[in-house]
C-alpha positions as CSV (number, residue, x, y, z in Angstrom):
1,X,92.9,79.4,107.3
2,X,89.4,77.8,108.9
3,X,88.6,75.7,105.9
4,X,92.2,74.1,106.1
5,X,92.7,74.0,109.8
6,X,88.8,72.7,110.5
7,X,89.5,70.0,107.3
8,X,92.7,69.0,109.2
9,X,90.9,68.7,112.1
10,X,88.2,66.6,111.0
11,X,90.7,63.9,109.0
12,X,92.4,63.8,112.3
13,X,89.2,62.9,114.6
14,X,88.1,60.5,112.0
15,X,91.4,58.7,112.2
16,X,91.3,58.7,115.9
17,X,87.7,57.1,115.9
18,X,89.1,54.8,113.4
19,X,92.0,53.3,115.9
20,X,89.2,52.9,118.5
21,X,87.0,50.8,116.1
22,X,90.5,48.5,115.4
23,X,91.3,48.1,118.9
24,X,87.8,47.5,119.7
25,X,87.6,45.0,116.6
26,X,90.5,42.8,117.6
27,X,91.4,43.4,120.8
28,X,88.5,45.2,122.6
29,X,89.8,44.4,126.3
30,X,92.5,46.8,125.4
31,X,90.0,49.5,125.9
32,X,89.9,48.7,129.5
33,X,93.5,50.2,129.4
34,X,93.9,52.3,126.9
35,X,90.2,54.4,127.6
36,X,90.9,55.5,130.9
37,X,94.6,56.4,130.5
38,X,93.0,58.9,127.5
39,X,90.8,60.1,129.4
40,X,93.2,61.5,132.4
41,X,95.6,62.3,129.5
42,X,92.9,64.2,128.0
43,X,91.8,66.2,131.2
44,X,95.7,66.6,132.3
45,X,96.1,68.5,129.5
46,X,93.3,71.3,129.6
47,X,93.5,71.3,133.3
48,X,97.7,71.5,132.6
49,X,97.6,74.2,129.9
50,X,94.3,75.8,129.6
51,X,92.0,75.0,131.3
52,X,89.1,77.3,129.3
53,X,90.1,74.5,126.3
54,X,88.0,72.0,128.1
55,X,84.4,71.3,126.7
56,X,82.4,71.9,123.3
57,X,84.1,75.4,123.3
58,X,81.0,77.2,122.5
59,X,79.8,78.7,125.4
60,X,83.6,80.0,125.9
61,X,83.0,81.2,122.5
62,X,79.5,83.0,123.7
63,X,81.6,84.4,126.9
64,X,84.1,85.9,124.6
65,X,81.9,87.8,122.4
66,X,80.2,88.7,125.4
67,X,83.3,90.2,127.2
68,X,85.0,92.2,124.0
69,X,86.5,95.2,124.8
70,X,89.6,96.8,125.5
71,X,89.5,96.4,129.5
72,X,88.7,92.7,129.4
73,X,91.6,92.0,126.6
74,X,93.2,89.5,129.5
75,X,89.5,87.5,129.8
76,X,89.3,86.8,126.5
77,X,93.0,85.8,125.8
78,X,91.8,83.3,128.0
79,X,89.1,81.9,126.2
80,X,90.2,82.5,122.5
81,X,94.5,82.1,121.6
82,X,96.7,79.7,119.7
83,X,97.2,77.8,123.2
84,X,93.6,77.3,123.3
85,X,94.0,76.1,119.5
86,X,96.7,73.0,120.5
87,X,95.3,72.1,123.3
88,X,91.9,71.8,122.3
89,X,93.0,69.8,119.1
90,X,95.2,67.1,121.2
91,X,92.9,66.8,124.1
92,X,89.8,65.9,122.0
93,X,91.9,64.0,119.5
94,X,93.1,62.3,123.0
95,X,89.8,61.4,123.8
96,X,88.5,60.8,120.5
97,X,91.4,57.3,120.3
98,X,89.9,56.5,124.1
99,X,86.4,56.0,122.5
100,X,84.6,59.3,124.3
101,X,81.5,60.1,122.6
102,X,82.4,63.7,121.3
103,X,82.1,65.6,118.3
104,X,84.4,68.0,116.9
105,X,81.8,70.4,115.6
106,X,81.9,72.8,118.7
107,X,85.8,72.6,119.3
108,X,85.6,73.7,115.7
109,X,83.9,76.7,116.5
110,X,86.5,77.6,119.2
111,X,89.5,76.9,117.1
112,X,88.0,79.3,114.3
113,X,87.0,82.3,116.8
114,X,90.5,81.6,117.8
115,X,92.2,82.3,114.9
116,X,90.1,85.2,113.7
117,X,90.6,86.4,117.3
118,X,94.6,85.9,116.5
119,X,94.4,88.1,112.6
120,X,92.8,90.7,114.4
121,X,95.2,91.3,116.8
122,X,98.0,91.4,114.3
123,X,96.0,93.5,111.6
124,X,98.2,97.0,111.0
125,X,97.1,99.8,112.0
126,X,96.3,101.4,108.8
127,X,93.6,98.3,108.1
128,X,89.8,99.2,108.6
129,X,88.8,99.2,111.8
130,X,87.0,96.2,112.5
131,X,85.4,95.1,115.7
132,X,86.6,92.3,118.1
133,X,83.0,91.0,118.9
134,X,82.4,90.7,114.6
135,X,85.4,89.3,114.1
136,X,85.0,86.4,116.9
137,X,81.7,86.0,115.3
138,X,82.3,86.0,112.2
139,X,85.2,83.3,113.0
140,X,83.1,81.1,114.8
141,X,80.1,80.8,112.0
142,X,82.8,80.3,109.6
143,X,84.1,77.0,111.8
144,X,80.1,75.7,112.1
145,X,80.2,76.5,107.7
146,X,83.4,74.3,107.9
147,X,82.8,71.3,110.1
148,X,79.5,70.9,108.8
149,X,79.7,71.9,105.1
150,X,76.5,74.0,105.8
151,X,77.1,77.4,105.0
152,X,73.5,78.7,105.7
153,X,73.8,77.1,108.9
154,X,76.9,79.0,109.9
155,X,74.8,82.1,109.3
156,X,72.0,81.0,111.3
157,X,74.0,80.0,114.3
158,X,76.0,83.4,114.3
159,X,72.4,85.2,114.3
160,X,70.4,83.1,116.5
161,X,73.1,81.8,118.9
162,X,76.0,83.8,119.2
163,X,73.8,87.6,119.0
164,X,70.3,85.9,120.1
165,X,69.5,89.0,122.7
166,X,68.8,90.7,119.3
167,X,67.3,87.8,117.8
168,X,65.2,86.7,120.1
169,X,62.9,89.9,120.0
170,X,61.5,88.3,116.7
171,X,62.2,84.8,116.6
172,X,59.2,83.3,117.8
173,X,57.0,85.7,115.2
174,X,59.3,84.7,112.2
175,X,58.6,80.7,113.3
176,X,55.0,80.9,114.3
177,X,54.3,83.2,111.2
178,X,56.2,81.0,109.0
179,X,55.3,77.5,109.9
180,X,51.2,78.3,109.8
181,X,51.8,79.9,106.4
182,X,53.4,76.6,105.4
183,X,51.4,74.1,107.1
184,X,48.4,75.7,105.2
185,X,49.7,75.4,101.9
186,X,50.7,71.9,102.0
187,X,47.5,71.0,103.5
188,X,46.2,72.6,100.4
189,X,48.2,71.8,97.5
190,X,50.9,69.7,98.8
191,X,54.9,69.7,99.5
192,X,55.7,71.6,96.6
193,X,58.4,74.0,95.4
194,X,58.2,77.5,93.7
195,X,59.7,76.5,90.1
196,X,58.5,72.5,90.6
197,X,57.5,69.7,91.8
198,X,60.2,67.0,93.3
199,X,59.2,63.3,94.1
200,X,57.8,63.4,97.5
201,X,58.5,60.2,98.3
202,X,55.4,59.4,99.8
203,X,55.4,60.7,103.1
204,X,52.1,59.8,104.8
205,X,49.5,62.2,105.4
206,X,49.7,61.7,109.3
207,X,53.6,62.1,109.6
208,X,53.0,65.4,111.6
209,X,51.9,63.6,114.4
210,X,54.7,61.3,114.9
211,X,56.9,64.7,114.0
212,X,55.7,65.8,116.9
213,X,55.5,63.2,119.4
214,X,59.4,62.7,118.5
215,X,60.0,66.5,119.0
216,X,58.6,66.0,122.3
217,X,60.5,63.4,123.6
218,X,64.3,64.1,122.0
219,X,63.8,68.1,123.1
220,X,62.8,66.2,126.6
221,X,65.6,64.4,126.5
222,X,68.4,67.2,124.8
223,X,67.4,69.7,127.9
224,X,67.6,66.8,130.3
225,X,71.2,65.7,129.4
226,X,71.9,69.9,129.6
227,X,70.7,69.6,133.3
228,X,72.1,66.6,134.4
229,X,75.3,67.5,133.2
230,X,75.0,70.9,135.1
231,X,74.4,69.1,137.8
232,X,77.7,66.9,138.1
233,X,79.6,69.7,137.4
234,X,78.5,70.9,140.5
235,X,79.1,68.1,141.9
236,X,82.5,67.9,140.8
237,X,83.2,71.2,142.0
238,X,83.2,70.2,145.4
239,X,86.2,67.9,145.2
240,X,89.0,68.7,147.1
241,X,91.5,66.5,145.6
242,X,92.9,66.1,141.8
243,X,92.9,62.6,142.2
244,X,89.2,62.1,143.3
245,X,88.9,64.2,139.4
246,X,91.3,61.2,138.1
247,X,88.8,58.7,140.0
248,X,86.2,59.9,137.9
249,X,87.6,59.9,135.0
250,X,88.8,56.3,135.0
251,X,85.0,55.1,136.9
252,X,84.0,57.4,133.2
253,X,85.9,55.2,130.9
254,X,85.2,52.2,132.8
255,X,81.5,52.6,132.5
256,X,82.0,53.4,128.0
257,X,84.0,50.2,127.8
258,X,82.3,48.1,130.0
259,X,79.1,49.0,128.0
260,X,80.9,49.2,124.7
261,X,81.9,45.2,125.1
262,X,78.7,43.5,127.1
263,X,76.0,45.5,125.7
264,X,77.0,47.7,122.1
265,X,79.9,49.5,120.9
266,X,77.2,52.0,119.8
267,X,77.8,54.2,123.2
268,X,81.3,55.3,121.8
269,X,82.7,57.8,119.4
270,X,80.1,60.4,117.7
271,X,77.8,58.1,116.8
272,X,77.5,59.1,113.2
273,X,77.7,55.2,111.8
274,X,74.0,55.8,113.8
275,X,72.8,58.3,111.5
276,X,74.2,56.9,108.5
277,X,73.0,53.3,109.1
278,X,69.3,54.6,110.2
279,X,68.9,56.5,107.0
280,X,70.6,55.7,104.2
281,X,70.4,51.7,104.9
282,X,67.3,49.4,105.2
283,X,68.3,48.4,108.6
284,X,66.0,51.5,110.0
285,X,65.8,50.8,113.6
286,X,67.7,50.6,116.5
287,X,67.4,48.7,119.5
288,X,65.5,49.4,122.6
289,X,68.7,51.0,124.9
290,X,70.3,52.7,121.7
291,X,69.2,56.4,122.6
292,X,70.4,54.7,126.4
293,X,73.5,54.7,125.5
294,X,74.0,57.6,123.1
295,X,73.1,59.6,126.1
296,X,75.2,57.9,128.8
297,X,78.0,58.1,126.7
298,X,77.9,61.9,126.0
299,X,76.8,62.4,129.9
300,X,80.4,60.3,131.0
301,X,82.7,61.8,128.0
302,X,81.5,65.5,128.5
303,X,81.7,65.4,132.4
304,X,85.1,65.0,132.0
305,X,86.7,68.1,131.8
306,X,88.4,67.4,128.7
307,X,87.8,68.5,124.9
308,X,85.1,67.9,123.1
309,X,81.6,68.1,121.7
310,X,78.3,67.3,121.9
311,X,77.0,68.4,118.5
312,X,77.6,65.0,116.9
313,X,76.6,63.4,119.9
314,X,73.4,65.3,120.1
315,X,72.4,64.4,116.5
316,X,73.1,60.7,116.9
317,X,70.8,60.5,120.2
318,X,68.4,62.4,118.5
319,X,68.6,60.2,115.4
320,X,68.3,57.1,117.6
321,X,65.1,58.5,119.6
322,X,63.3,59.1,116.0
323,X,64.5,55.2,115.1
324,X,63.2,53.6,118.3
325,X,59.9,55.5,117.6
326,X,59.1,54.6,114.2
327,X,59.9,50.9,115.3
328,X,57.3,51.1,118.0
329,X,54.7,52.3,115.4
330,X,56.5,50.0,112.1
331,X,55.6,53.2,110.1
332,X,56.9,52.9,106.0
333,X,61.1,53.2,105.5
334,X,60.1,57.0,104.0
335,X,58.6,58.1,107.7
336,X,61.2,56.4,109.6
337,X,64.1,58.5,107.6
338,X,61.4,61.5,108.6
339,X,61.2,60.6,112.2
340,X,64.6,60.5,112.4
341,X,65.2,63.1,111.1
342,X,62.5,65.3,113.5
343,X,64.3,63.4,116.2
344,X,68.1,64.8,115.3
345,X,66.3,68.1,115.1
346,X,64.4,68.1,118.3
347,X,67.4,66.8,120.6
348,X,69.8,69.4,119.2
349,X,67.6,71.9,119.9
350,X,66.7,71.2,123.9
351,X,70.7,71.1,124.1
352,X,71.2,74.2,122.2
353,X,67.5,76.0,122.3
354,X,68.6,76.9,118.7
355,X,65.4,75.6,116.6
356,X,66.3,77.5,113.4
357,X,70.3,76.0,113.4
358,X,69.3,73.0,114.4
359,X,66.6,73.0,111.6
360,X,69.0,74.7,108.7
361,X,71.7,71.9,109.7
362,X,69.7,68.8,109.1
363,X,68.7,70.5,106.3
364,X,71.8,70.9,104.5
365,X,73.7,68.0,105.8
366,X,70.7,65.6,104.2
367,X,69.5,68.0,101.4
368,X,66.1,67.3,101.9
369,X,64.7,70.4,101.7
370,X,60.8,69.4,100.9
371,X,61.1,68.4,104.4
372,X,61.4,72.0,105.9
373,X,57.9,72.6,107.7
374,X,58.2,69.2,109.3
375,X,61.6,70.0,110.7
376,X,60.4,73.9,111.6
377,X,57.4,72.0,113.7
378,X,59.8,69.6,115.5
379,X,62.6,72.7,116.3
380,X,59.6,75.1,117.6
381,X,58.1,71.8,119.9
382,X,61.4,70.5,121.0
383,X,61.9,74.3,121.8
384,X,58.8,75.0,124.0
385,X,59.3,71.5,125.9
386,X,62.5,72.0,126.8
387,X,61.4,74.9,129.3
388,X,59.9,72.4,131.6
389,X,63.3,71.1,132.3
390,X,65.2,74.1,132.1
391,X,64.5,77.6,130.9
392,X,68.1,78.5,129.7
393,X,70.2,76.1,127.6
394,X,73.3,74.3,128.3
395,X,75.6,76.7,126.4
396,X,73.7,79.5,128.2
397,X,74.7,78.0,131.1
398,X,78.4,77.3,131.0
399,X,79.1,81.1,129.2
400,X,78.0,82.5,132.9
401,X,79.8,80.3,134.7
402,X,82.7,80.9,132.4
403,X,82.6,84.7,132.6
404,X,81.9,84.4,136.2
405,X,85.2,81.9,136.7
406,X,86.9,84.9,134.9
407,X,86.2,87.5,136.8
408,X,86.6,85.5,140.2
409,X,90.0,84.8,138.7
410,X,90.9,88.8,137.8
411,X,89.6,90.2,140.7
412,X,92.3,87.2,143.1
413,X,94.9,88.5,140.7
414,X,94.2,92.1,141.4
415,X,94.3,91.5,145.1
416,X,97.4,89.7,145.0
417,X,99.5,92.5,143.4
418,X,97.6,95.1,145.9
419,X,99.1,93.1,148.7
């Protein structure tokens, strides 16, 4: 049921991106109109029909797996159900048509917790017993397998993302342990596998440094977005009035379109035409505001309240960051594809603080598994930067404020029946 609904899913966003790029094609002033009407369409409905729909959906996904148990059934109907599944679907695919620069990699993960969420309830009683908490994530590894076609990384997210209080004990002794043992062998003998010896390519013997002045600056950057979008969320929590929400929303599309038409469409949609040009084409590098935009577009789309992700989103910036570096430096075609690469890696990881996912998903969605110790180094710098910015990830973030929301909300209903 994951691998049809999350294929669905995915032919669905990618027609929605593709009526943006038509209207933008022929008529792009139409945006001006049709961008912020999706965008309070978008909103409307998770604020309309549930509201815990809004977002990537991970950290509600992180909140749920947190809260399972038979007392907090109620909390995490709220955060995992077949409502959540709908609305999450039509508000992203909402946005998607209006141009916002999501991805549909975290809804994913919601929709699959969701329905692994829904077979459990409905299992008979004479089935196994089987817990809640493995069965949400189990179903949301299985949606990360799906939307990505990385199976390995669906593993690694459930064990260092979704259970990282157990994880974490060891994970920095597994990287540090595993990246010297590797860096010392390829000094020695060179990238090499077990059974062989693959074409390297001809990655130059000074890549690591440019690995690692990329990490630095996308993990940099992936923690800063996490903060700044923190911070306007505070800041929208002060409004007082729905429509000062729908203000921002249309101010939010504004901004995307206005940029999209004077200055690049790059600043809408996932941004993985980015990715695909930078690596697989000999037109390598981007321009000067490229990683400008990628950011400001995933700032405006995932302030909004509505569905959507920043997986995607992430990757692209990430991907652009390593492009505009290389340029700088003109380094050969075969280090720009690795600085992009390190780039993708490093910016997902300040976002997510998930260095081994991050690294594993690269990984498998480029198949360029020589690569591996150079992407390891980028995750664990990205990783250790990121703390000056913020010591807890974006995801880490929202799952407190979610469970927090929660309880604020039980303990109002409680005191309204009291009374």
């Amino acid at each position: 049921m994951t691998g049809l609904i999350a294929v669905l899913y995915t032919k669905l966003f990618i027609l929605a991106e593709d009526i943006t790029s038509i209207v933008f094609h022929y008529h792009a002033w139409l945006l001006f109109i049709l961008s912020p009407v999706c965008f309070v369409l978008a909103w409307y409905l998770v604020q309309r029909y549930a509201p815990y729909s809004r977002g990537s959906g991970i950290p509600q996904v992180m909140a749920a797996i947190e809260l399972s148990s038979p007392k907090t059934n109620a909390m995490v109907d709220k955060l995992l159900s077949a409502r959540i599944v709908i609305v999450k679907v039509l508000s992203s695919l909402i946005m998607g048509i209006g141009g916002g620069a999501i991805g549909r990699e975290g809804p994913t993960i919601q929709l699959s917790a969701s329905i692994y969420k829904i077979v459990y309830q409905i299992l008979p009683k004479w089935w196994p017993k089987i817990a809640k908490q493995n069965m949400i994530v189990t179903g949301a590894a299985a949606g990360l397998a799906a939307t990505f076609n990385t199976p390995l990384g669906g593993i690694v997210f459930a064990i260092e993302e979704l259970t990282k209080k157990h994880f974490s004990y060891y994970k920095t002794a597994i990287f540090s342990s595993v990246i010297i043992a590797g860096l010392t062998a390829q000094a020695l003998l060179g990238p090499y596998l077990y059974l062989g010896y693959p074409k390297l390519d001809g990655l130059s013997s000074t890549i690591f440094f440019g690995v690692a002045f990329v990490a630095v600056i996308a993990g940099l950057l992936g923690s800063g977005i996490g903060k700044v979008i923190l911070l306007i969320f505070k800041w929208k929590a002060s409004f007082k009035f729905k429509y000062y929400h729908v203000v921002y929303l249309c101010c939010c599309a504004f901004i995307m379109v206005f940029l999209a038409v004077f200055v690049s469409r790059d600043v809408l949609g996932s941004g993985k035409d980015i990715m695909e040009k930078t690596l697989f084409t000999s037109d390598k590098y981007v321009a000067w505001y490229t990683p400008c935009l990628r950011f400001i577009g995933s700032l405006l789309s995932f302030t909004t309240g509505a569905a959507g992700g920043i997986f995607a989103p992430a990757l692209s910036a990430g991907a652009s960051v390593g492009s505009l570096v290389a340029s700088w430096f003109k380094v050969s075609d075969i280090d720009t594809n690795m600085l992009i690469l390190s780039g993708m890696v490093g910016f997902l990881t300040g976002v997510t603080r998930s260095p081994f996912t991050s690294v594993i998903l690269v990984l498998e969605m480029t198949n360029r598994h020589t690569v591996i110790f150079h992407l390891i180094l980028a995750g664990m710098i990205a990783s250790l930067v990121s703390l000056i910015i913020d010591k807890e990830s974006l995801y880490s973030r929202l799952k407190v404020q979610y469970i927090r929301d929660l309880n604020t909300t039980d303990k109002t209903a409680l005191t309204e029946q009291v009374n």
